[in-house]
C-alpha positions in Angstrom: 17.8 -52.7 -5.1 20.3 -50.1 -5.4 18.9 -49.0 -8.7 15.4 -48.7 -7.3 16.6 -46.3 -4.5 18.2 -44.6 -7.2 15.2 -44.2 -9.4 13.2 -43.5 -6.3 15.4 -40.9 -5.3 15.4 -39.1 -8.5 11.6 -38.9 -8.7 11.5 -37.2 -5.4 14.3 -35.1 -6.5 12.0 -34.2 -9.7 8.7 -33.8 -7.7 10.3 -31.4 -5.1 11.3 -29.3 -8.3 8.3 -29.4 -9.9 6.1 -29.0 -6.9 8.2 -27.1 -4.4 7.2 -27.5 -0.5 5.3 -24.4 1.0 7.4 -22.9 3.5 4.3 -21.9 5.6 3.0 -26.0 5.1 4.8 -26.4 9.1 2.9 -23.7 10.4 -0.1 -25.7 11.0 -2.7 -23.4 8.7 -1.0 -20.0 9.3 -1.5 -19.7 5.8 -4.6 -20.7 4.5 -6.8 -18.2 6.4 -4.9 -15.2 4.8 -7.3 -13.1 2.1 -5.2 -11.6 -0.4 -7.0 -8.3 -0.9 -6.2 -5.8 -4.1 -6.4 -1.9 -3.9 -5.3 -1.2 -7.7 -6.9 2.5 -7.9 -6.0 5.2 -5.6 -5.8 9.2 -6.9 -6.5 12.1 -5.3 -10.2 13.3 -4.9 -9.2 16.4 -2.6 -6.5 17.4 -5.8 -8.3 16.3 -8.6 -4.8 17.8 -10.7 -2.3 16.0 -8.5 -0.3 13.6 -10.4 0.3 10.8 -7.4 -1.5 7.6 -8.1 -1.2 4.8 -5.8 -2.8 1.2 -5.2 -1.7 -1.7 -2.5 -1.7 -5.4 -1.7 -2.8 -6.5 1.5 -3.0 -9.7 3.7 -6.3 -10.3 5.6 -6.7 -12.3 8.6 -10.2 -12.8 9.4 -9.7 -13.9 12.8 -7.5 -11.0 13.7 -9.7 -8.6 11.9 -5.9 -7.5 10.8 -4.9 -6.3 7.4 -1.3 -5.7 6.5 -0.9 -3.3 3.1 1.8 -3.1 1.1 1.3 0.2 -1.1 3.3 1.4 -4.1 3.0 4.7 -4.6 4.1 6.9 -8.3 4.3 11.1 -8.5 4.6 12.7 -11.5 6.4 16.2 -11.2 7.5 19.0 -13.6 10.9 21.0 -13.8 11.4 24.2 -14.2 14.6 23.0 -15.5 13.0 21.3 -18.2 9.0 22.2 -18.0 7.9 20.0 -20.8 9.4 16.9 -19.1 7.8 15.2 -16.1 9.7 13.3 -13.5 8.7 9.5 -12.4 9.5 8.7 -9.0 8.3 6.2 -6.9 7.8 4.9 -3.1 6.8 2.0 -1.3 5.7 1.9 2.3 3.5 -0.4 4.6 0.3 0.5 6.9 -1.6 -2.2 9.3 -5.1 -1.8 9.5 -7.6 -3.1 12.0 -11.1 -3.8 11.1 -13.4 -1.3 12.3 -16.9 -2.6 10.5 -17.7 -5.2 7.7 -16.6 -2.3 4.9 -14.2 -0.4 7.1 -10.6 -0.4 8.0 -8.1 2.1 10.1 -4.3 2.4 10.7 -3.4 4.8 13.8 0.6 6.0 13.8 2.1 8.0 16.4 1.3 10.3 18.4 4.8 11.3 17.2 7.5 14.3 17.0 7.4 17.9 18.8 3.9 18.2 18.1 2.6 14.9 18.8 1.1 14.4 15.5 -1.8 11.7 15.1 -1.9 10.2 11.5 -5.2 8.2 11.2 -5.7 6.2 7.7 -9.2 4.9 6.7 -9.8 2.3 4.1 -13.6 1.8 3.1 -14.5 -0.9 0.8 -16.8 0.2 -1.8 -17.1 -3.2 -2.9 -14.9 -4.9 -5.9 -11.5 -3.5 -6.3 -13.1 0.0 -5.6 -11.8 1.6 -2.5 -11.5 5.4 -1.0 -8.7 6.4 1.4 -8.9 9.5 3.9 -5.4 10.6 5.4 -5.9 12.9 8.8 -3.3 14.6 10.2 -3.7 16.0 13.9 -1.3 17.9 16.0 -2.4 17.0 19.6 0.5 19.4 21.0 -0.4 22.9 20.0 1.7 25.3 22.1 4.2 26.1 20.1 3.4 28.0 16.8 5.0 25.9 14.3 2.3 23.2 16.0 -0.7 25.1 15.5 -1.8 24.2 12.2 -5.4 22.9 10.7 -5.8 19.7 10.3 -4.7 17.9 7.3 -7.2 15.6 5.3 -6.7 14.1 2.4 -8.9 11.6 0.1 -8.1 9.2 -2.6 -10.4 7.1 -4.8 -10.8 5.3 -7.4 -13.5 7.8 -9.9 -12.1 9.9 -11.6 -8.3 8.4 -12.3 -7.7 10.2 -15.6 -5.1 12.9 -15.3 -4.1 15.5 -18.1 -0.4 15.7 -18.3 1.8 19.2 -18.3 4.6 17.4 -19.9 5.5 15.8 -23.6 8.3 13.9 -21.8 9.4 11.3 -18.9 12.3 10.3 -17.2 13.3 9.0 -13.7 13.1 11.7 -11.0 14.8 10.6 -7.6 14.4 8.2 -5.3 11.9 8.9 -2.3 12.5 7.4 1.2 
Protein backbone atom coordinates (compact mmCIF):
# COMPACT_ATOMS: atom_id res chain seq x y z
CA UNK A 1 0.00 0.00 0.00
CA UNK A 2 2.80 2.16 0.82
CA UNK A 3 4.48 1.51 -2.42
CA UNK A 4 1.35 2.42 -4.43
CA UNK A 5 1.10 5.90 -2.75
CA UNK A 6 4.63 6.04 -3.53
CA UNK A 7 4.26 5.24 -7.22
CA UNK A 8 1.19 7.32 -7.23
CA UNK A 9 2.88 10.18 -5.84
CA UNK A 10 5.67 10.19 -8.30
CA UNK A 11 3.41 10.18 -11.35
CA UNK A 12 1.70 13.27 -10.16
CA UNK A 13 5.02 14.64 -9.35
CA UNK A 14 6.05 13.81 -13.14
CA UNK A 15 2.69 15.04 -14.68
CA UNK A 16 2.86 18.44 -12.85
CA UNK A 17 6.41 18.70 -14.49
CA UNK A 18 5.48 17.77 -17.63
CA UNK A 19 2.19 19.57 -17.83
CA UNK A 20 2.55 22.50 -15.40
CA UNK A 21 -0.80 24.02 -13.90
CA UNK A 22 -2.00 27.38 -15.53
CA UNK A 23 -1.76 30.00 -13.10
CA UNK A 24 -4.85 31.76 -14.55
CA UNK A 25 -6.85 27.98 -14.50
CA UNK A 26 -8.46 29.61 -10.80
CA UNK A 27 -9.68 32.52 -12.39
CA UNK A 28 -12.67 31.00 -13.74
CA UNK A 29 -12.03 31.82 -17.72
CA UNK A 30 -10.02 35.13 -17.18
CA UNK A 31 -7.88 33.72 -19.62
CA UNK A 32 -9.36 32.09 -22.39
CA UNK A 33 -11.17 35.12 -23.81
CA UNK A 34 -7.80 37.03 -24.23
CA UNK A 35 -6.81 37.45 -28.31
CA UNK A 36 -3.18 37.63 -28.57
CA UNK A 37 -2.85 40.27 -31.26
CA UNK A 38 0.72 40.82 -33.32
CA UNK A 39 1.82 44.40 -34.64
CA UNK A 40 5.40 43.17 -36.15
CA UNK A 41 5.80 46.24 -38.72
CA UNK A 42 5.84 49.69 -37.60
CA UNK A 43 8.21 52.57 -39.52
CA UNK A 44 7.76 55.95 -40.09
CA UNK A 45 5.54 57.03 -43.11
CA UNK A 46 5.78 60.87 -42.08
CA UNK A 47 9.98 60.28 -42.16
CA UNK A 48 10.36 57.90 -44.68
CA UNK A 49 14.55 58.34 -43.68
CA UNK A 50 14.08 57.79 -39.94
CA UNK A 51 15.72 54.90 -38.68
CA UNK A 52 13.10 53.92 -35.63
CA UNK A 53 11.22 50.73 -36.33
CA UNK A 54 8.91 49.42 -33.97
CA UNK A 55 6.17 46.49 -33.67
CA UNK A 56 3.99 45.37 -30.32
CA UNK A 57 2.19 42.46 -28.63
CA UNK A 58 -1.12 43.13 -27.32
CA UNK A 59 -3.86 41.33 -25.22
CA UNK A 60 -7.53 41.72 -26.54
CA UNK A 61 -10.51 41.35 -24.46
CA UNK A 62 -13.49 41.27 -26.57
CA UNK A 63 -15.84 41.97 -23.91
CA UNK A 64 -13.96 45.02 -22.71
CA UNK A 65 -13.30 46.12 -26.13
CA UNK A 66 -9.69 46.70 -24.25
CA UNK A 67 -6.43 46.11 -25.76
CA UNK A 68 -3.20 46.22 -23.70
CA UNK A 69 0.12 46.67 -26.09
CA UNK A 70 3.39 45.94 -25.18
CA UNK A 71 5.69 47.80 -27.85
CA UNK A 72 9.43 47.40 -28.43
CA UNK A 73 10.78 50.01 -30.09
CA UNK A 74 14.77 50.14 -31.99
CA UNK A 75 16.59 53.74 -33.33
CA UNK A 76 19.34 53.69 -35.31
CA UNK A 77 21.53 56.86 -34.93
CA UNK A 78 24.89 58.19 -36.33
CA UNK A 79 27.88 59.94 -34.48
CA UNK A 80 29.67 62.53 -35.42
CA UNK A 81 32.16 60.91 -33.20
CA UNK A 82 32.39 58.07 -35.39
CA UNK A 83 30.02 58.91 -38.65
CA UNK A 84 30.38 55.56 -40.30
CA UNK A 85 29.00 53.70 -37.21
CA UNK A 86 25.34 53.66 -36.21
CA UNK A 87 24.19 53.30 -32.65
CA UNK A 88 21.43 50.54 -31.54
CA UNK A 89 19.32 51.54 -28.84
CA UNK A 90 16.31 50.35 -27.75
CA UNK A 91 12.91 51.01 -25.64
CA UNK A 92 10.02 49.39 -24.45
CA UNK A 93 6.85 50.96 -23.23
CA UNK A 94 3.01 50.10 -22.85
CA UNK A 95 -0.24 51.88 -24.26
CA UNK A 96 -4.09 50.63 -23.53
CA UNK A 97 -6.29 50.99 -26.28
CA UNK A 98 -10.07 51.01 -26.31
CA UNK A 99 -12.03 49.93 -29.26
CA UNK A 100 -13.37 52.61 -31.22
CA UNK A 101 -14.91 50.53 -34.42
CA UNK A 102 -14.46 46.88 -35.71
CA UNK A 103 -10.80 48.06 -37.42
CA UNK A 104 -10.04 50.91 -34.97
CA UNK A 105 -8.36 51.37 -31.75
CA UNK A 106 -7.19 54.65 -29.50
CA UNK A 107 -5.10 55.33 -26.33
CA UNK A 108 -5.73 58.88 -24.73
CA UNK A 109 -2.72 60.06 -22.12
CA UNK A 110 -2.81 63.16 -20.19
CA UNK A 111 -3.82 66.03 -20.43
CA UNK A 112 -0.40 66.46 -18.68
CA UNK A 113 2.51 69.02 -17.75
CA UNK A 114 2.58 73.04 -18.10
CA UNK A 115 0.89 72.83 -21.24
CA UNK A 116 -1.59 70.30 -20.67
CA UNK A 117 -0.59 68.20 -23.53
CA UNK A 118 -3.06 65.60 -25.06
CA UNK A 119 -1.25 62.51 -26.66
CA UNK A 120 -3.90 60.56 -28.66
CA UNK A 121 -2.61 57.14 -30.36
CA UNK A 122 -4.70 55.42 -33.11
CA UNK A 123 -4.21 51.84 -34.13
CA UNK A 124 -6.20 50.82 -37.51
CA UNK A 125 -6.13 47.34 -38.55
CA UNK A 126 -5.54 46.96 -42.07
CA UNK A 127 -6.18 43.45 -41.78
CA UNK A 128 -3.41 40.57 -41.26
CA UNK A 129 -0.40 41.70 -39.31
CA UNK A 130 -0.59 45.07 -41.31
CA UNK A 131 -1.32 47.95 -39.16
CA UNK A 132 -0.74 51.99 -39.30
CA UNK A 133 -0.25 54.14 -36.16
CA UNK A 134 -0.88 58.07 -35.97
CA UNK A 135 0.75 59.78 -32.84
CA UNK A 136 -1.06 63.49 -32.09
CA UNK A 137 0.29 65.72 -29.83
CA UNK A 138 -2.03 68.76 -28.61
CA UNK A 139 -1.14 71.50 -26.30
CA UNK A 140 -4.57 72.43 -24.78
CA UNK A 141 -2.80 75.27 -22.63
CA UNK A 142 -1.45 77.84 -24.97
CA UNK A 143 -0.65 80.96 -22.96
CA UNK A 144 2.57 80.82 -22.48
CA UNK A 145 5.00 80.78 -25.58
CA UNK A 146 6.98 77.75 -25.00
CA UNK A 147 3.06 76.22 -25.20
CA UNK A 148 2.19 77.51 -28.46
CA UNK A 149 3.36 75.05 -30.81
CA UNK A 150 1.60 73.16 -33.96
CA UNK A 151 0.40 70.14 -33.42
CA UNK A 152 2.53 67.15 -33.67
CA UNK A 153 1.45 64.09 -35.90
CA UNK A 154 3.13 61.46 -36.68
CA UNK A 155 2.37 58.07 -38.77
CA UNK A 156 3.89 54.64 -38.92
CA UNK A 157 3.14 51.68 -41.13
CA UNK A 158 3.98 48.84 -42.29
CA UNK A 159 4.77 49.74 -46.52
CA UNK A 160 7.61 50.78 -47.21
CA UNK A 161 10.02 49.21 -44.10
CA UNK A 162 13.28 49.14 -46.10
CA UNK A 163 15.71 51.73 -44.87
CA UNK A 164 19.16 52.66 -46.48
CA UNK A 165 21.74 52.90 -43.83
CA UNK A 166 24.45 55.96 -43.38
CA UNK A 167 26.68 53.65 -41.43
CA UNK A 168 29.14 50.46 -42.30
CA UNK A 169 29.11 49.80 -38.58
CA UNK A 170 26.92 48.98 -35.27
CA UNK A 171 27.31 48.96 -31.77
CA UNK A 172 25.09 49.57 -28.57
CA UNK A 173 24.17 53.24 -28.18
CA UNK A 174 22.52 53.95 -24.64
CA UNK A 175 19.85 52.95 -22.88
CA UNK A 176 16.48 55.04 -23.35
CA UNK A 177 13.95 55.42 -20.50
Amino acid sequence: MRHEAARLAAIGALLAFVFPPDPAAGQAGASESLVHVVIPFLASATNPSDLGFEGAECERNPASNRMECQFQQVFLTTSDVVPDTCLVTTNRYQRVFLKQSNALWTSTQGPSGECDVLDVVTLQDDGGVRWTMTIRKTAGRTETPACRFEEASETLGWQNLRRPLPCRFVQPGGLSQ
